[in-house]
DRENDO-1510 file (C-alpha; in Angstrom, 1 decimal, always signed):
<recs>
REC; n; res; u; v; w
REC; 1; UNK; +70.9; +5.4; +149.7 .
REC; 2; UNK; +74.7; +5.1; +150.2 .
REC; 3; UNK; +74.1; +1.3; +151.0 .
REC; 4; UNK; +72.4; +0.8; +148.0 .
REC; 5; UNK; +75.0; +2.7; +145.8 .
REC; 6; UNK; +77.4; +0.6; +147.7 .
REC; 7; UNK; +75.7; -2.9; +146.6 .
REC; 8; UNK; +75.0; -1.6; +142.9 .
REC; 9; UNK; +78.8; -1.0; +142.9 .
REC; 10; UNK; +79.8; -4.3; +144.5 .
REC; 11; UNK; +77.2; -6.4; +142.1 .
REC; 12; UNK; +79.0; -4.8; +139.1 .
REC; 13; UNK; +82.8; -5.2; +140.1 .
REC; 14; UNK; +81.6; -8.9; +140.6 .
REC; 15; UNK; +79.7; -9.7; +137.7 .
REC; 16; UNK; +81.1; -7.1; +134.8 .
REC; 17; UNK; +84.8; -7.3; +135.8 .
REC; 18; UNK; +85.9; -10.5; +135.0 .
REC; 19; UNK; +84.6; -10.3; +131.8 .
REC; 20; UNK; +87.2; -7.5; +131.0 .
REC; 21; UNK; +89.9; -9.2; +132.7 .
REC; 22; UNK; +89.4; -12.0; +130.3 .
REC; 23; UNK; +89.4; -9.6; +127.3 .
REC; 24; UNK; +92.3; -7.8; +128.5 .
REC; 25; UNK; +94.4; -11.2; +128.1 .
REC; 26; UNK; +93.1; -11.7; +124.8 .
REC; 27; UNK; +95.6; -10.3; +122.5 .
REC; 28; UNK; +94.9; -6.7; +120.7 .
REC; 29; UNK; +95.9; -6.6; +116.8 .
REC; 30; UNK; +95.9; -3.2; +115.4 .
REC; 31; UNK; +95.8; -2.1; +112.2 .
REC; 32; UNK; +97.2; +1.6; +110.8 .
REC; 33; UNK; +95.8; +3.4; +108.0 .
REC; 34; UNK; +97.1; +6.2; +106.2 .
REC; 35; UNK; +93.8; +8.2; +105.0 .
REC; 36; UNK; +95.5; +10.8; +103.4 .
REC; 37; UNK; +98.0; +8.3; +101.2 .
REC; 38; UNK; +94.4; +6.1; +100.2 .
REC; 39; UNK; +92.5; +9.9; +99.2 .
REC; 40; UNK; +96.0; +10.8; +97.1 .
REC; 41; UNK; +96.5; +7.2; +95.6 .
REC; 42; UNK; +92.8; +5.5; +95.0 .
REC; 43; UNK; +92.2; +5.4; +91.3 .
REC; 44; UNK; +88.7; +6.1; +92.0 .
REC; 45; UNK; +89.5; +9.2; +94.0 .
REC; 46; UNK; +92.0; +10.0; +90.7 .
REC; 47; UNK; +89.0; +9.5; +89.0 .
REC; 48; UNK; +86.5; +11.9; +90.7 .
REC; 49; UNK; +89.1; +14.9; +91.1 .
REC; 50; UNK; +89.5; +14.4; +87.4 .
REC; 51; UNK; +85.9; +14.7; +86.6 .
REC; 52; UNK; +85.4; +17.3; +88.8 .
REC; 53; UNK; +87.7; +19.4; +87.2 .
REC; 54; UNK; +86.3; +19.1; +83.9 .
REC; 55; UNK; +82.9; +19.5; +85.7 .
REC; 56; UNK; +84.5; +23.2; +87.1 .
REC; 57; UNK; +86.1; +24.0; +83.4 .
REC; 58; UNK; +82.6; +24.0; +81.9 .
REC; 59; UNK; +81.2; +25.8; +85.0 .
REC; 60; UNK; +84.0; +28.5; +84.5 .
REC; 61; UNK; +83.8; +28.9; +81.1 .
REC; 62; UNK; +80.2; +29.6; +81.8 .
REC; 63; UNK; +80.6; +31.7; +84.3 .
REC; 64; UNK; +83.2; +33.9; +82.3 .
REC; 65; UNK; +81.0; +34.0; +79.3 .
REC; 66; UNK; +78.4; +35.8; +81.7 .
REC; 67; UNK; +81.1; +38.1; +83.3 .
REC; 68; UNK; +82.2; +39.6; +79.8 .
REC; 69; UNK; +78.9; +40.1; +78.7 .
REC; 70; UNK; +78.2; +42.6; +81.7 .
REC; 71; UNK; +81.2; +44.3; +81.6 .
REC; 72; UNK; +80.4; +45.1; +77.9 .
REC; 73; UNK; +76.7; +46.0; +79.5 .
REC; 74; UNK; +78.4; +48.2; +82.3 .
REC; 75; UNK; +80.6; +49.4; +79.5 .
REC; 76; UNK; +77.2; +50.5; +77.1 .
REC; 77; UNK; +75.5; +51.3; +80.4 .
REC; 78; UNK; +78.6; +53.8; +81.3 .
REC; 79; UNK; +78.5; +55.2; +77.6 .
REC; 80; UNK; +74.7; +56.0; +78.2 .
REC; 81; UNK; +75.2; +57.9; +80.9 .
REC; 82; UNK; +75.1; +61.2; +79.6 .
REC; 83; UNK; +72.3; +60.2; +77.0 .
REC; 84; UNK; +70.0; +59.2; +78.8 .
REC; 85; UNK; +67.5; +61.2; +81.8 .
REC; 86; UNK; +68.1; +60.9; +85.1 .
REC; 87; UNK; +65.0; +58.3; +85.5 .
REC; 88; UNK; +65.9; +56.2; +82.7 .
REC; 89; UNK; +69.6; +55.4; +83.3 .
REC; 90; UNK; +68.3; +54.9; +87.2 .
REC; 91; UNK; +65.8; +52.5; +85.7 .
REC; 92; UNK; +69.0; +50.4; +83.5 .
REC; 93; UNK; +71.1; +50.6; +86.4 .
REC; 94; UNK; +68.6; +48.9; +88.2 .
REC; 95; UNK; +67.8; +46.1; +85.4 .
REC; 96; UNK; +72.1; +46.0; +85.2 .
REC; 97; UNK; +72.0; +45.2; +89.3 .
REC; 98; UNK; +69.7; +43.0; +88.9 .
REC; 99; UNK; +72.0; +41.1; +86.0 .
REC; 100; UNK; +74.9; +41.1; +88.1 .
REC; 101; UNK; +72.9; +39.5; +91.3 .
REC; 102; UNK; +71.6; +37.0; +88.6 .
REC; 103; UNK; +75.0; +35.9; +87.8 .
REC; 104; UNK; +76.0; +35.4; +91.5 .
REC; 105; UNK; +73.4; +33.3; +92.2 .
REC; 106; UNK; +74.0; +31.5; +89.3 .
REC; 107; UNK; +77.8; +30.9; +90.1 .
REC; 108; UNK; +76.7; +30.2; +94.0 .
REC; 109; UNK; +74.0; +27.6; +92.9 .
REC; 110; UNK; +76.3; +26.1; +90.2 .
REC; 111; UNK; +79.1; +25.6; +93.0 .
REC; 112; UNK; +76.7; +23.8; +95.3 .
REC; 113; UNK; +75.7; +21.6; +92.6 .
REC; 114; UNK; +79.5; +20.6; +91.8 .
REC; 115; UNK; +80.0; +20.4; +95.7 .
REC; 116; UNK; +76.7; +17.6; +96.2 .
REC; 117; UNK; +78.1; +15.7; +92.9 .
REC; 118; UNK; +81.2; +15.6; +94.3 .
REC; 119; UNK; +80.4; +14.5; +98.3 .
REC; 120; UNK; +77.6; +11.8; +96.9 .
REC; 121; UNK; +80.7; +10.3; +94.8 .
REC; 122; UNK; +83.1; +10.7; +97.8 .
REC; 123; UNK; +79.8; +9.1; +100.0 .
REC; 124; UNK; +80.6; +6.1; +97.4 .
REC; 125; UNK; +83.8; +5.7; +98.1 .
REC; 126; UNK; +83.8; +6.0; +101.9 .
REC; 127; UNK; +80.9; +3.3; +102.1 .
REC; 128; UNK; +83.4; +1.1; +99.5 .
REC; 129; UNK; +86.3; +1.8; +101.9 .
REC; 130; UNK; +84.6; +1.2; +105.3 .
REC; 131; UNK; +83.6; -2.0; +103.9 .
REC; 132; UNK; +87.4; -3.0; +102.7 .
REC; 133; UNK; +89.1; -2.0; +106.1 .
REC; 134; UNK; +86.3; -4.1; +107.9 .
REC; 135; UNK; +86.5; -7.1; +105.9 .
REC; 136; UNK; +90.7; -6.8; +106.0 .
REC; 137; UNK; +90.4; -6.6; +109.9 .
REC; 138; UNK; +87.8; -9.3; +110.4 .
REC; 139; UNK; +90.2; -11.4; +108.3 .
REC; 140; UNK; +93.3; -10.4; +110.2 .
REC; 141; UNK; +91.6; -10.4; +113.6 .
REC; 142; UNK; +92.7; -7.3; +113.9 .
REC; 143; UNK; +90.7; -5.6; +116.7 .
REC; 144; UNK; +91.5; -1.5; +116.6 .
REC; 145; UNK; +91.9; +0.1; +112.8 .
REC; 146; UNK; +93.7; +3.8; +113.8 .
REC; 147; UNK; +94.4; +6.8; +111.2 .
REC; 148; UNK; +98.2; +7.2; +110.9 .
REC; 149; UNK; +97.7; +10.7; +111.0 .
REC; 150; UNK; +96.7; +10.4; +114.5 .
REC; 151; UNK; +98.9; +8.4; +115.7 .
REC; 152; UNK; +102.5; +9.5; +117.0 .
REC; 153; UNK; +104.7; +6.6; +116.6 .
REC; 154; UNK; +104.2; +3.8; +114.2 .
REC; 155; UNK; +105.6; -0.1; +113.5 .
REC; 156; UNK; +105.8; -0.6; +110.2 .
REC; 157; UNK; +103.9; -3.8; +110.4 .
REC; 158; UNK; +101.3; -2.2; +111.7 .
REC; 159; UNK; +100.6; -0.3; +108.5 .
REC; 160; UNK; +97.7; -1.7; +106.4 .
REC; 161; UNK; +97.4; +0.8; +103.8 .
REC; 162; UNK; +98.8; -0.6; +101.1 .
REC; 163; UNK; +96.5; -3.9; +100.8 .
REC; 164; UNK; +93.4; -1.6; +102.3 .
REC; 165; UNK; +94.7; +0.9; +98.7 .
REC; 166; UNK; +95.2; -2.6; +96.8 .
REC; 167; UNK; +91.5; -3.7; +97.7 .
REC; 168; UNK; +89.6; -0.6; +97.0 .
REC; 169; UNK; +90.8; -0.4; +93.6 .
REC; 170; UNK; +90.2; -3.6; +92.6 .
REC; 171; UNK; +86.3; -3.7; +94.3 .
REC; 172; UNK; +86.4; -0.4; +93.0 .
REC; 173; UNK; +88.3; +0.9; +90.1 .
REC; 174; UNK; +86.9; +4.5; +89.3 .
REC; 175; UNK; +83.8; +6.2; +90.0 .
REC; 176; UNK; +81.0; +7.7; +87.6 .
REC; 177; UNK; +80.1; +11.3; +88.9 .
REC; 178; UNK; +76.7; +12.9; +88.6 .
REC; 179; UNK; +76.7; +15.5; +86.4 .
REC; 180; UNK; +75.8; +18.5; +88.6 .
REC; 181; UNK; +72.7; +19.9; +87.5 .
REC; 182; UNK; +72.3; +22.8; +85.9 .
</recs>
């Protein structure tokens, strides 16, 4: 068994090896990307923060229009109190309950909706993106693309961020968001 470890070993220092000597004296280009300037700077990121909030400033304004009208039905529900028997107020209190637990799944389910519309257009992007940074580095012959934000020490010319940020908005400009459903 050792022998034939020992053979499988030999066979692949022999025939795999060279190859990544030969690679190893090619030269490495690499390319550095700062993520976090491309998500602040893209117009078509601008573009789905902006729609989002107006997406969120309907949703709110929704969502407060429900939350005043049950306080002013805890308010006539409190006023009741004392008019109505024991059974019946249990029996609006329960109907009230039921209201309020409406509402929250309301405001959950309208925040998942605005959450999908926004990681389907961010999908959009990242596909649009990936595609830029790959055609930039086949061009270049640039053979490793790393974040900047994980990277300790940086050359200046290895930064490619601002003709990656360049590209995407000219192959893509802004971004139409899906209304979230209702």
């Amino acid at each position: 068994m050792k022998k034939q470890i020992t053979l499988l070993a030999f066979f692949y220092f022999v025939a795999f090896v060279p190859s990544f000597a030969q690679e190893a004296n090619k030269s490495i280009k690499i390319g550095v990307i700062d993520i976090n300037m491309i998500i602040r700077d893209a117009s078509a990121f601008k573009a789905i923060r902006e729609q989002i909030g107006n997406y969120r400033k309907v949703f709110q304004a929704e969502i407060q229009k429900e939350e005043e009208a049950l306080r002013g039905a805890n308010e006539e529900l409190t006023r009741q109190r004392t008019l109505l028997s024991a059974e019946a107020f249990a029996e609006k209190r329960r109907d009230f309950e039921k209201r309020v637990a409406g509402v929250q799944r309301l405001v959950q389910q309208r925040k998942q909706n605005l959450n999908r519309a926004q990681g389907a257009a961010m999908e959009k992007i990242q596909k649009s993106l990936q595609d830029v940074v790959t055609a930039f580095a086949t061009e270049q012959d640039i053979s490793l693309v790393v974040r900047k934000d994980q990277t300790i020490l940086t050359s200046k010319s290895l930064l490619i961020t601002k003709v990656v940020l360049d590209r995407l908005n000219s192959v893509m400009p802004t971004i139409k968001v899906e209304p979230p459903v209702q």
